[in-house]
C-alpha positions as CSV (number, residue, x, y, z in Angstrom):
1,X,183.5,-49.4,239.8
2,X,185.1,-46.3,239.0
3,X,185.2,-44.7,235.7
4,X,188.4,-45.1,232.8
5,X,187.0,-41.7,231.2
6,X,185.8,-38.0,232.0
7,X,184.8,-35.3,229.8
8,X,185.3,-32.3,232.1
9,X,185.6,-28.5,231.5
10,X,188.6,-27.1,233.5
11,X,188.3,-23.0,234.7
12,X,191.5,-21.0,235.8
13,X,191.7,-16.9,236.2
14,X,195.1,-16.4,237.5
15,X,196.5,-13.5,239.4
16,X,198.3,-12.0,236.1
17,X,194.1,-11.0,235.2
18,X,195.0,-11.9,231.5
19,X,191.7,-13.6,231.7
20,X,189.6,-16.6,232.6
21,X,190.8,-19.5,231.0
22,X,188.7,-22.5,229.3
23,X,189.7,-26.1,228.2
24,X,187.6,-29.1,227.6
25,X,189.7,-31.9,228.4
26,X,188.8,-35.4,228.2
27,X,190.4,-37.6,230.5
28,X,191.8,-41.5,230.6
29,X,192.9,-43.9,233.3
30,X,194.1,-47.2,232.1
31,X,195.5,-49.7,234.6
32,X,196.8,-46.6,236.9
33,X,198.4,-44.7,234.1
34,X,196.7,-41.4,232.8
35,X,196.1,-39.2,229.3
36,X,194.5,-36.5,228.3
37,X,193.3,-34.9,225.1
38,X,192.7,-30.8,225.2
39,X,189.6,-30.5,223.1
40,X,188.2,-27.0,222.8
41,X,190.1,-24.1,225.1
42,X,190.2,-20.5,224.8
43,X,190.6,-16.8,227.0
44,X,188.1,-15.4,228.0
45,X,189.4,-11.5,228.7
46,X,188.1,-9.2,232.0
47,X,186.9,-5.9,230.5
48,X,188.5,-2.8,232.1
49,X,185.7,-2.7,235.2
50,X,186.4,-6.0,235.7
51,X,190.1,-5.5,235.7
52,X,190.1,-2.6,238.2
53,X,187.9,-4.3,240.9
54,X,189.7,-7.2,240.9
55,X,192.5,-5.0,241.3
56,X,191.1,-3.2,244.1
57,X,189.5,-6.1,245.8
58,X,192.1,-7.1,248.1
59,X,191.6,-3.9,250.0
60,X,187.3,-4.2,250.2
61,X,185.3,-4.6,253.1
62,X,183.6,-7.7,254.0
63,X,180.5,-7.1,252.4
64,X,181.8,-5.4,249.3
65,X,183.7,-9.0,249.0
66,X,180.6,-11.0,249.6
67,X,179.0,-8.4,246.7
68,X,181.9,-8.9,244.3
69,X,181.4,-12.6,245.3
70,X,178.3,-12.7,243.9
71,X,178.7,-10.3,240.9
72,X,181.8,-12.5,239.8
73,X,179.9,-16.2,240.7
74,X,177.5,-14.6,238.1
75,X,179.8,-13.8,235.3
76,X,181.7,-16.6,235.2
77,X,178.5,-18.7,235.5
78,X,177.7,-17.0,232.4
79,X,180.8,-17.4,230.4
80,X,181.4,-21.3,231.7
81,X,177.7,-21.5,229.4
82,X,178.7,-19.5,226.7
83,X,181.9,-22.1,226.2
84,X,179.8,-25.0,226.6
85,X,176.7,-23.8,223.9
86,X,179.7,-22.1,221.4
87,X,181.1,-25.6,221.1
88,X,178.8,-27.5,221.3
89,X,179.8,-29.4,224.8
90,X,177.5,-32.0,226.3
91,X,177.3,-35.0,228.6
92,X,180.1,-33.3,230.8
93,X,181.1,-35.2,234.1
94,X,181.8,-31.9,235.8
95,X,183.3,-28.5,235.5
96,X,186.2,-28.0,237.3
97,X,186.6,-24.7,238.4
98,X,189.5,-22.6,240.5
99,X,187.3,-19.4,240.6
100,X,189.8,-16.2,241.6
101,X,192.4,-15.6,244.2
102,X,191.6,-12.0,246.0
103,X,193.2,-12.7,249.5
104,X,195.9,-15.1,250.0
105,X,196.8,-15.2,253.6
106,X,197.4,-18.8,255.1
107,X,199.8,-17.4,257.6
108,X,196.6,-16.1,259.3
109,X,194.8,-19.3,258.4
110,X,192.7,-17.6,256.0
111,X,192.4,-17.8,251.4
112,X,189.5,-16.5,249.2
113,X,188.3,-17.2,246.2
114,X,185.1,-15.7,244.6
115,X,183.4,-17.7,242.4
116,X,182.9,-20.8,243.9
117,X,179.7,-20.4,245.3
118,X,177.1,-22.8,245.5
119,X,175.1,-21.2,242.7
120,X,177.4,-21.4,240.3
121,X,175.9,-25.1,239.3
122,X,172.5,-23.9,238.9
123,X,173.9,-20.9,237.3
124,X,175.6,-23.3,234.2
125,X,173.3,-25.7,234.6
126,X,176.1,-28.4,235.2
127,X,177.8,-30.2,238.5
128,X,180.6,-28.2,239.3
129,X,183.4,-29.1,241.3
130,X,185.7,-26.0,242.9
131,X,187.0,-24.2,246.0
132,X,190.3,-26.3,246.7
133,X,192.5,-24.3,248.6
134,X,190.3,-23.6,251.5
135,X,190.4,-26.9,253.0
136,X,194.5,-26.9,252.6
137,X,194.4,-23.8,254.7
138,X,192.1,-25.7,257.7
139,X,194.8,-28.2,257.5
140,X,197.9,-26.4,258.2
141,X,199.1,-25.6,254.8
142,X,199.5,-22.8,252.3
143,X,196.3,-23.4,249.9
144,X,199.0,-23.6,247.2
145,X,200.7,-24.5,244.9
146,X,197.9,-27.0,243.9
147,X,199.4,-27.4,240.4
148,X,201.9,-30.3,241.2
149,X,199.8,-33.1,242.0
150,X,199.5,-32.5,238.0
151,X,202.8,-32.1,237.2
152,X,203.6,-35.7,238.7
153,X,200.5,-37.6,237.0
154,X,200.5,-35.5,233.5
155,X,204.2,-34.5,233.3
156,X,206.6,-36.6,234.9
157,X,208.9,-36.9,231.6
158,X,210.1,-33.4,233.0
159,X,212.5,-33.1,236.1
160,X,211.0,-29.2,236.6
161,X,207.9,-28.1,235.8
162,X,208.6,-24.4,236.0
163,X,205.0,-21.9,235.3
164,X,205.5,-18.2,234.5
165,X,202.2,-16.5,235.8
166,X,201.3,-13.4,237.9
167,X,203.9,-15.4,240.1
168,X,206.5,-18.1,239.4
169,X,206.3,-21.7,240.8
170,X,208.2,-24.6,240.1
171,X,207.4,-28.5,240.9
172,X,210.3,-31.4,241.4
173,X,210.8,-34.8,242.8
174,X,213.1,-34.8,245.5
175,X,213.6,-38.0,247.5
176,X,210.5,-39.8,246.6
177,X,208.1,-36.2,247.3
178,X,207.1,-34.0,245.0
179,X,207.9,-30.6,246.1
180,X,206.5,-27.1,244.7
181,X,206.5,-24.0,246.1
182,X,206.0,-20.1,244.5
183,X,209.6,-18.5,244.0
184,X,208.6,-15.1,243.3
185,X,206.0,-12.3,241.5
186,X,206.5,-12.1,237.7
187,X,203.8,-10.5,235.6
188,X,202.1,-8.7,238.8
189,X,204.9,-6.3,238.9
190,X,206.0,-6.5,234.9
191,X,202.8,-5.7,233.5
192,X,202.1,-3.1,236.4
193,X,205.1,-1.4,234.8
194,X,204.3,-2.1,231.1
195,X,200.8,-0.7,231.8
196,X,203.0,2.6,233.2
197,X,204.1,2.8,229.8
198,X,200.6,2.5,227.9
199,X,200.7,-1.5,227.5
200,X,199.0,-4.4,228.3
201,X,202.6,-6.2,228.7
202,X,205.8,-6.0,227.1
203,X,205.9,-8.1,224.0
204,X,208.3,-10.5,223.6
205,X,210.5,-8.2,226.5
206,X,211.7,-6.1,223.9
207,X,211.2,-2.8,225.9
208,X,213.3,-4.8,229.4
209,X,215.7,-5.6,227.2
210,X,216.5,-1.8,226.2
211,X,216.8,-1.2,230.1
212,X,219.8,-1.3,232.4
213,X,220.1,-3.2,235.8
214,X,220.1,-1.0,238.7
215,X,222.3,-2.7,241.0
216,X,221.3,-1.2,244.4
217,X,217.5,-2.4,243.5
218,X,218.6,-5.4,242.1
219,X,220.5,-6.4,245.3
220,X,217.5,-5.2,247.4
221,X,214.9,-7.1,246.4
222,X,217.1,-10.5,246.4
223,X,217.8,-10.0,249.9
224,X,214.1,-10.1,250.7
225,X,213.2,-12.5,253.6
226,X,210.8,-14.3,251.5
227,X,213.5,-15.8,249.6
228,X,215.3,-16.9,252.6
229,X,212.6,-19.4,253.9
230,X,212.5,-22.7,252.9
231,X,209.4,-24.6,251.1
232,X,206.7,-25.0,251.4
233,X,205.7,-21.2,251.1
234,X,203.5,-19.7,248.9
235,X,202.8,-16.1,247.8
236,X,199.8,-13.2,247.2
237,X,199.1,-10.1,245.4
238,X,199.7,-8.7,249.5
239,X,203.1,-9.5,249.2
240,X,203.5,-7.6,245.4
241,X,201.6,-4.5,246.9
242,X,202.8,-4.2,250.5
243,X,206.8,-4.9,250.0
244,X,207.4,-5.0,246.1
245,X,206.1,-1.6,245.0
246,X,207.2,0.8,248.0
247,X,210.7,-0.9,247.5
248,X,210.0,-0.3,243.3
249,X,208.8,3.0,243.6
250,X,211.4,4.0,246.2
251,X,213.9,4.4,243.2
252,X,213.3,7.0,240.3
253,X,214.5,5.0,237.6
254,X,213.5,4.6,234.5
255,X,210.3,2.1,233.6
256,X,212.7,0.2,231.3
257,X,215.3,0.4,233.7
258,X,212.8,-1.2,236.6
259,X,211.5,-4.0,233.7
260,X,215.3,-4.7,233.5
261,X,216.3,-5.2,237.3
262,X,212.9,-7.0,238.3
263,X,213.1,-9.4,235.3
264,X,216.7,-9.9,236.1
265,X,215.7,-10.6,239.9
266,X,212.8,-13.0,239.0
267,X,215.5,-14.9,236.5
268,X,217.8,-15.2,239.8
269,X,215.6,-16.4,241.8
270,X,214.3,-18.9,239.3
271,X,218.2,-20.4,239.3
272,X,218.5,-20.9,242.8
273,X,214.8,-22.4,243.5
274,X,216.7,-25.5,241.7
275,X,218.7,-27.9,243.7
276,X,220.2,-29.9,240.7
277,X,221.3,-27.3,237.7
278,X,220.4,-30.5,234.8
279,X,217.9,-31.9,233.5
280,X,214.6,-31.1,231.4
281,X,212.8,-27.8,232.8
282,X,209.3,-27.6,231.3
283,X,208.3,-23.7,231.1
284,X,204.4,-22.4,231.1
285,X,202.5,-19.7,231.6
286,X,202.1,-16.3,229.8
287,X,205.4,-15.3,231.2
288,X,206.9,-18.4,228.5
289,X,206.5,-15.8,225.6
290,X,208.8,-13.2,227.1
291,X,212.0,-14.6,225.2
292,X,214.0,-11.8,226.9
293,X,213.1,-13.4,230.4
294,X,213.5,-16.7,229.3
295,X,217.0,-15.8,227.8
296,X,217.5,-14.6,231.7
297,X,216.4,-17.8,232.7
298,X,218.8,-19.9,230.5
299,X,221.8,-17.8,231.2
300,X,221.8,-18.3,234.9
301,X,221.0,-22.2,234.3
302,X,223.4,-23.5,231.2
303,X,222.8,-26.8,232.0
304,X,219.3,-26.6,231.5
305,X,217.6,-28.4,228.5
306,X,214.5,-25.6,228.6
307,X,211.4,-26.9,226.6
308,X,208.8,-24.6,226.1
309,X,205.6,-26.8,224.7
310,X,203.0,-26.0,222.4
311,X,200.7,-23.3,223.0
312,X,197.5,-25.3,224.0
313,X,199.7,-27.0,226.9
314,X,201.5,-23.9,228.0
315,X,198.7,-21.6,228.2
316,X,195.9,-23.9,229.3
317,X,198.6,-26.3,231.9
318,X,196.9,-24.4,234.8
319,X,193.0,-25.3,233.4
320,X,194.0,-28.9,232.5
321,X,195.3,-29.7,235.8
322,X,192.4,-28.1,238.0
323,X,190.1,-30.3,235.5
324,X,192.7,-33.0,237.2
325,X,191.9,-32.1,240.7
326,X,188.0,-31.9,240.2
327,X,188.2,-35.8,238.6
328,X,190.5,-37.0,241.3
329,X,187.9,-35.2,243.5
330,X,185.0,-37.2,241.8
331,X,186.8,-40.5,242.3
332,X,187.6,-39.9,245.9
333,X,191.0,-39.8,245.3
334,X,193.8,-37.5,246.9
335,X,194.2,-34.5,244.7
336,X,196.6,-32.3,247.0
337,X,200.1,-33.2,248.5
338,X,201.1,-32.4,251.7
339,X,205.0,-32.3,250.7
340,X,204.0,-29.4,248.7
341,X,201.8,-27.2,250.7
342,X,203.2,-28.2,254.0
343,X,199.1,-29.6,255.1
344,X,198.9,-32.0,258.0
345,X,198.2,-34.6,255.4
346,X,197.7,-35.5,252.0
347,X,194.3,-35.0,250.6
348,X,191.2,-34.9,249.0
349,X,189.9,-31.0,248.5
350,X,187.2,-29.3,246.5
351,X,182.8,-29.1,247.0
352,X,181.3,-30.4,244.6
353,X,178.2,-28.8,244.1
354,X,175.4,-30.5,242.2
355,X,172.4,-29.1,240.0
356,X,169.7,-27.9,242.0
């Protein structure tokens, strides 16, 4: 008989590199209907070595991949078992880990991310369950987004769950299906700009909102193909570094003026990745605490009731649901939808790797 609870530890580091998130979640499911509790949760932050080679890593060879595989398996090994002794954490179910994107190419049938070696359980000492956009790839879909299985069993009060990372993605019922798909880069190109200017990111959007909108760029970068295609689709750091920057760095504007037109852009293409202009939009993700943007945001959609939640949910969503998709993995249960990656089937993905 399967279980009604599950103490779990969920593991995120997204492509924005803020840092490798942590939340200890505990987890219920009473006659079909789930809840959750975030217990302890907090950032862990890449120092500046760890920053530039994830950076840079998209471009290694094979074998300096497989080294960085190891060399990051290792370190987040290490601070997955700092978490659990700081608080305290025992007679966990499993930790649910994502590790970290480097190549994103399911086009070419291929996604990595390092950290999800088998080690990694005797490493924390703890059965870890991870690596669950591999097998979406195998199948025929894009590896991603992941998140909306998540959306639909811990957030279906909301008729868009929208999440404001190194890229956007938003999540909706349409027809019966959940659909989700990525819309378009966000803090991958702002904070590459903010760091231009001697930041980690622009607070709040105070320095975009001092910038103007150059219209030729503006115009550019909405008519890229990517925004053309229908869902499912799903983007990398490729696409930010082989067609955002050269088109970026092809003007000599100002940095604020660039902040300006690319938050403007990403506030576009936000408005027309929704079918239905109403409803309840639910916002996440570090890029939630740009008020500038998210002014962007409500301008082009009026009709939009935008709730941005508290801070545990909106910067730990992505960590709660993976801690989802490693239970749902436990019990056997499908944990990734093939409306929304555009798989051969709906399924069950994820290794789970046991103590040694």
């Amino acid at each position: 008989m399967l279980k009604e609870n599950y103490n779990v530890i969920g593991v995120m580091s997204g492509t924005s590199l803020d840092g490798i998130d942590l939340a200890h979640i505990n987890f219920n499911i009473i006659n079909g209907k789930w809840s959750f509790k975030i217990l302890e949760c907090e950032t862990v932050s890449y120092n500046k070595n760890w920053i530039n080679e994830l950076k840079l890593a998209v471009g290694f060879s094979e074998k300096e991949l497989q080294i960085l595989n190891r060399n990051y398996t290792a370190l987040l090994a290490n601070i997955i078992s700092d978490f659990i002794e700081k608080y305290k954490i025992d007679a966990l179910d499993a930790v649910c880990s994502h590790g970290h994107t480097i190549l994103h190419q399911p086009q070419n049938g291929f996604t990595l991310q390092i950290g999800n070696l088998l080690e990694i359980a005797t490493l924390c000492n703890q059965t870890v369950v991870c690596d669950f956009r591999v097998q979406d790839v195998q199948l025929g879909g894009q590896g991603a987004p992941l998140v909306p299985i998540g959306d639909r069993i811990l957030f279906s009060e909301y008729d868009y769950c929208l999440n404001l990372g190194g890229f956007s993605n938003i999540s909706f019922e349409l027809n019966g299906n959940r659909i989700a798909f990525d819309i378009s880069p966000v803090n991958t190109v702002l904070n590459f700009y903010a760091n231009q200017l001697g930041l980690e990111y622009d607070d709040k959007g105070l320095i975009t909102r001092s910038g103007e909108i150059n219209e030729s760029l503006l115009n550019e970068l909405d008519a890229l193909d990517f925004y053309q295609k229908s869902f499912p689709k799903s983007l990398g750091f490729e696409f930010v570094k082989e067609i955002i920057f050269p088109i970026m760095e092809s003007y000599s504007i100002r940095m604020e003026d660039k902040l300006r037109t690319f938050t403007e852009h990403v506030a576009i293409q936000i408005a027309l990745a929704l079918p239905n202009k109403k409803g309840k939009l639910l916002i996440t993700g570090g890029g939630a605490y740009n008020e500038f943007l998210i002014e962007r945001i409500q301008n082009y959609l009026p009709n939009i009731n935008v709730i941005i939640p508290s801070n545990q949910i909106l910067e730990f969503k992505e960590a709660l649901i993976f801690a989802l998709l490693g239970v749902l993995k436990l019990r056997n249960e499908t944990n990734v939808l093939s409306t929304v990656t555009g798989a051969k089937n709906d399924h069950i993905s994820g290794i789970i790797y046991h103590v040694n």
